[in-house]
C-alpha positions in Angstrom: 0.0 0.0 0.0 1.1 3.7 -1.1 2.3 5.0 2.7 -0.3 8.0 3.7 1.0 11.2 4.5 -1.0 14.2 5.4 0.5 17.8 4.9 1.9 19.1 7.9 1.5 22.8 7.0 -2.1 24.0 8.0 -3.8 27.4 8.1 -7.2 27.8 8.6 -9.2 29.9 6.4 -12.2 31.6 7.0 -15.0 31.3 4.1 -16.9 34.4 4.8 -13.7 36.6 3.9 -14.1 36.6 0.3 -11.0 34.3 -0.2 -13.2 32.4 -2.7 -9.6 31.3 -4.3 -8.1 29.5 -0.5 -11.8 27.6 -0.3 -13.0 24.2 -0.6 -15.8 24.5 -2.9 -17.8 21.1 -4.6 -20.3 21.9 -7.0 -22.9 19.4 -8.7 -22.9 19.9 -12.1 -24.5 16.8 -12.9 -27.7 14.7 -10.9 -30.6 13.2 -11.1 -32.4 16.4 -9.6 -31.5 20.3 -9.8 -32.0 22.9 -7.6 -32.2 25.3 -10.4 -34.6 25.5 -13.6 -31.7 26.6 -16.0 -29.8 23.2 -15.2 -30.9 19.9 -17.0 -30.9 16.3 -15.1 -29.9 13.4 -16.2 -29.3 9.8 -14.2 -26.0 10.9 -13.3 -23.2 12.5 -11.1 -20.4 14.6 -12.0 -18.9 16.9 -9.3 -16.6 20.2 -9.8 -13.8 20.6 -7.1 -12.0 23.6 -6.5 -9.2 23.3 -4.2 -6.6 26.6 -3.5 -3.8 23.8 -5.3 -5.8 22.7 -8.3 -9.5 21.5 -9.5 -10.6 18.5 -10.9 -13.9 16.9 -12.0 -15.1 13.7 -10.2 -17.0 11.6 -12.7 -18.8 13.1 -15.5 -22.5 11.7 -15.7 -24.1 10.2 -18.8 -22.7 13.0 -21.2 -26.3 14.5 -22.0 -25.7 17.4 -20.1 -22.9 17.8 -18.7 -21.5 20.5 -21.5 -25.1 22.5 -20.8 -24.6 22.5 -17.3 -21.1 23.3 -17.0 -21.8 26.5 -19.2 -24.7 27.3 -16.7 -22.6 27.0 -14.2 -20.0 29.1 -15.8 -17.1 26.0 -15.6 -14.7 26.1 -18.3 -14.1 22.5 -19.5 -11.2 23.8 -21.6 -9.4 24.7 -18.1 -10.2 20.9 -16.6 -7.1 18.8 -17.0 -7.8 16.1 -13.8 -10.5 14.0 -14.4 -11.0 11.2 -11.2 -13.7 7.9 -12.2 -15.1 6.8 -9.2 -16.5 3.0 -10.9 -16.5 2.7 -14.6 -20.3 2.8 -15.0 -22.3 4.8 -18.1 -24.0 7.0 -15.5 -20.5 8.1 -14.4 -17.9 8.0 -17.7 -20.2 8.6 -20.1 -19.2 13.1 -20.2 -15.7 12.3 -20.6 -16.4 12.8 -24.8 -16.8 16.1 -24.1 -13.6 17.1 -21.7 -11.2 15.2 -24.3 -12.5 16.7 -27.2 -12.7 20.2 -25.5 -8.9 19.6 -24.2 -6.5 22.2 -24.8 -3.5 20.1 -22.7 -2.9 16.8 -21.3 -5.7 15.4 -19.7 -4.9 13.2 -16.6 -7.6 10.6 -15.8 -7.1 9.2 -12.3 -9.4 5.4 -12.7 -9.2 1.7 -10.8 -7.8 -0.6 -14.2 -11.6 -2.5 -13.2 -13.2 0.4 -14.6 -12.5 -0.3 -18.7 -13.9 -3.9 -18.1 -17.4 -5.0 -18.8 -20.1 -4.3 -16.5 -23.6 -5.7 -16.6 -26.9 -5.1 -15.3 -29.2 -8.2 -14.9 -32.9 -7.8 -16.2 -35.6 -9.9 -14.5 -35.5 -11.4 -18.5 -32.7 -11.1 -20.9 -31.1 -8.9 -23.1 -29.9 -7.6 -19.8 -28.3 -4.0 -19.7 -24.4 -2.9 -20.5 -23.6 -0.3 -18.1 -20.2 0.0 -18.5 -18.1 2.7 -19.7 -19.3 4.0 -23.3 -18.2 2.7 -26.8 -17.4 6.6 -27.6 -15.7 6.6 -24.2 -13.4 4.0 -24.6 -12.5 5.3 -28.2 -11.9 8.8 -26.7 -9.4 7.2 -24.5 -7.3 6.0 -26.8 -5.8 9.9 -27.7 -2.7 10.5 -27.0 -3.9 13.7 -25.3 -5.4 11.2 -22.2 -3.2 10.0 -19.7 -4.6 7.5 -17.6 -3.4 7.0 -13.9 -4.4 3.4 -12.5 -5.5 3.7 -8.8 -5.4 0.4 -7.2 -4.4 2.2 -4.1 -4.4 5.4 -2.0 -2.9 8.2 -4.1 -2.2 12.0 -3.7 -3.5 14.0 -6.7 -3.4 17.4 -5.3 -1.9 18.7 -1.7 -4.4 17.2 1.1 -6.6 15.1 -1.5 -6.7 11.8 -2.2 -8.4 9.2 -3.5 -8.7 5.6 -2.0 -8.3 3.1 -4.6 -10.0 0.1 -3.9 -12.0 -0.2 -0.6 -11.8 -3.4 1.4 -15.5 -5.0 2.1 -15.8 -5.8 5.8 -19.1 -4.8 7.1 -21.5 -7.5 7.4 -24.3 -5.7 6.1 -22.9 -3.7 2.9 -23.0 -5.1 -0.7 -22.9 -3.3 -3.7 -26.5 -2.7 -4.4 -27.8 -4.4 -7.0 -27.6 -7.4 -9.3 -24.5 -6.4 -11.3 -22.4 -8.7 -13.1 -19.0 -8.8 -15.5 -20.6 -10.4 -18.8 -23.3 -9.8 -21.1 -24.9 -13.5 -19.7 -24.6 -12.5 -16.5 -22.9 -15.3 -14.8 -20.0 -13.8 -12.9 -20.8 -11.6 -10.2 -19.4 -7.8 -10.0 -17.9 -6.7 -6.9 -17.5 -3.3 -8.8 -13.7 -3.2 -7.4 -13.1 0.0 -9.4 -15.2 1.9 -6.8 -13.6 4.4 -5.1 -13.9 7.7 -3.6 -11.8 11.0 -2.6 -10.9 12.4 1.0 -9.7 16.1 1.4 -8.3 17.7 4.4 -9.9 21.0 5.0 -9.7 23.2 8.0 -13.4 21.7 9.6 -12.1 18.5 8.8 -11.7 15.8 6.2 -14.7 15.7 3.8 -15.5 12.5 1.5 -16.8 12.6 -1.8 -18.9 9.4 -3.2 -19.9 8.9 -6.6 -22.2 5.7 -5.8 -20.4 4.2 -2.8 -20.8 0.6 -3.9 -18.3 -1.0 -1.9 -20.6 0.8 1.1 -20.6 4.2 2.7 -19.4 2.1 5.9 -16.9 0.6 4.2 -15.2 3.6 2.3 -15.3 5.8 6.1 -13.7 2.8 7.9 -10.9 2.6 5.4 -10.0 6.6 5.1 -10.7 6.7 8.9 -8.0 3.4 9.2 -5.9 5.2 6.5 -5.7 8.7 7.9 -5.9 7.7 11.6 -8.7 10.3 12.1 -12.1 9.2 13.8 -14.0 11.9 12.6 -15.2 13.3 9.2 -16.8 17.0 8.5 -19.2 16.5 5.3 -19.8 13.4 3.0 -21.7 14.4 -0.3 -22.4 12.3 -3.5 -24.3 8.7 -4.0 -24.8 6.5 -1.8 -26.7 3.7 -3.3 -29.5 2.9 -0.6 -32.1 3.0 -3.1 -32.8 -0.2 -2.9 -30.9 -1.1 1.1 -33.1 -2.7 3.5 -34.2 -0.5 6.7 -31.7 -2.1 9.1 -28.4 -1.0 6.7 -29.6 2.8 6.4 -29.9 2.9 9.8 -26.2 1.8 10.5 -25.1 3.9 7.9 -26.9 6.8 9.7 -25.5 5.1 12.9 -21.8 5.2 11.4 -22.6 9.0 10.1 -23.3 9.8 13.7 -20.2 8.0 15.1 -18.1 9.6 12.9 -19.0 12.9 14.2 -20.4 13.9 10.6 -22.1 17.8 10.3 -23.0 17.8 6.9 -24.4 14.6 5.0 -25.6 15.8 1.6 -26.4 12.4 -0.5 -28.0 12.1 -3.6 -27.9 10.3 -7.3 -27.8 7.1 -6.3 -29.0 7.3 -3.0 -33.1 6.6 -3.0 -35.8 9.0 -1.9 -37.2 7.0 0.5 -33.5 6.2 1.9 -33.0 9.8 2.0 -36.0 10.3 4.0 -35.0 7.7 6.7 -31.7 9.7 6.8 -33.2 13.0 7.9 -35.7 11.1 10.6 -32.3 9.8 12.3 -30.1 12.9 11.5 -32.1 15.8 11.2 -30.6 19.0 10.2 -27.1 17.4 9.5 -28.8 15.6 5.9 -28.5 18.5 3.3 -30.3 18.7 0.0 -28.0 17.9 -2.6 -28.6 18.0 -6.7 -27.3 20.2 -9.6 -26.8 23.5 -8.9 -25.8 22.7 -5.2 -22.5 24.2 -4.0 -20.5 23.2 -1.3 -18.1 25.6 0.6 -15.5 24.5 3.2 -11.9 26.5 4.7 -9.1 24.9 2.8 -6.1 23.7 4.1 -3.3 25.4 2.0 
């Protein structure tokens, strides 16, 4: 494993002074819902993150309308050169089209190698669904302007954030949500090992970014919490694929959210309305809404 090492300089920022360029800021620019009527949805996530040491885009929905929202949103794709997959699905890969063939420079694509394989979808009757990473995708790939940077385990991309590489699978009551499979016939089970997700250090505290959490929101805050030796997280925001979880595994999510000392939960995509819901009755105040259009703003670390 890649040894973890935290930056040891810290200064703490204070958001309301206008230092928009020494924040933490996520935006949505991709979801399932929006918060504003300009923005269009899609079954999707892709998040913006602007960090005072670089930004990056963390997945990039189904492609749709990602280029619409982005100019909404007034983000320059042109000026994106780190692009981080968090699983190698369709609802994920399928805007990276668009950031190649805008490119002006090198574009550096931070994926697990599981990503680029086949994943399935099982039907209740076949043909069952391909929901892996785009044809287009995969051709845009191959340009010499793409730079892909396998993450099979915890790796730096910018100063105090990181992304986890594969998550180990521990928690009794976590799976990866669905009937998902590596072949078109649906007969060897995917453990969607590409998943992973990113951890930044601000000044609150470490905040975790999800793009569907299938190896488990427990999972993925066990392993940065084992990683980083802290026990307590500031914000989580993305999917966490509950949508379909029975009552007793939101519950210990929520349960593991409260453990871990977590003020602002903002899940959506993936997550489930109903799940959602059940959320807010145990947490309250601390489960934020969360769609396109919805910014996030924390004190960086620098």
């Amino acid at each position: 494993m890649t040894p973890y090492k935290r930056a040891a300089i810290s200064v703490t920022i204070n958001p309301d002074d206008n230092s928009a360029d020494q924040n933490l800021t996520i935006t949505v620019v991709v979801d399932n819902e929006t918060l504003l009527p300009e923005l269009h949805t899609e079954h999707g996530l892709a998040l913006c993150v602007k960090t005072p040491q670089g930004s990056l885009l963390m997945d990039t929905g189904q492609g749709a309308v990602l280029p619409h929202n982005a100019a909404a949103l007034a983000l320059d794709p042109k000026e994106l050169t780190t692009v981080v997959i968090s699983h190698g699905h369709y609802d994920h890969t399928g805007g990276l089209v668009h950031i190649v063939d805008a490119a002006l420079q090198p574009i550096y694509l931070y994926a697990h190698p599981a990503a680029f394989q086949s994943h399935w979808k099982q039907n209740a009757e076949p043909p069952h669904k391909d929901i892996g990473m785009p044809t287009a995708v995969r051709d845009a790939l191959q340009s010499a302007n793409v730079n892909i940077i396998e993450t099979t385990e915890p790796r730096e991309i910018f100063n105090n954030l990181w992304v986890t590489g594969a998550i180990p699978r521990d928690h009794p009551l976590e799976d990866t949500g669905g009937a998902f499979f590596l072949g078109k016939d649906c007969s060897q089970t995917d453990r969607i090992e590409d998943d992973q997700a990113i951890w930044i250090h601000s000044s609150k505290g470490i905040v975790v970014l999800f793009g569907c959490a299938h190896a488990g929101v427990i999972n993925t805050l066990d392993y940065i919490a084992d990683l980083t030796q802290e026990r307590s997280f500031h914000a989580v925001i993305g999917g966490m694929h509950l949508h379909q979880a029975r009552e007793e595994r939101i519950d210990q999510t929520s349960a593991a959210l409260k453990a871990y000392g977590v003020e602002v939960a903002a899940p959506c995509h993936c997550t489930g309305a109903e799940a959602i819901a059940r959320l807010r009755d145990k947490l309250g105040d601390v489960i934020q809404p969360c769609a396109a259009g919805s910014v996030f703003t924390f004190p960086a670390l620098i």
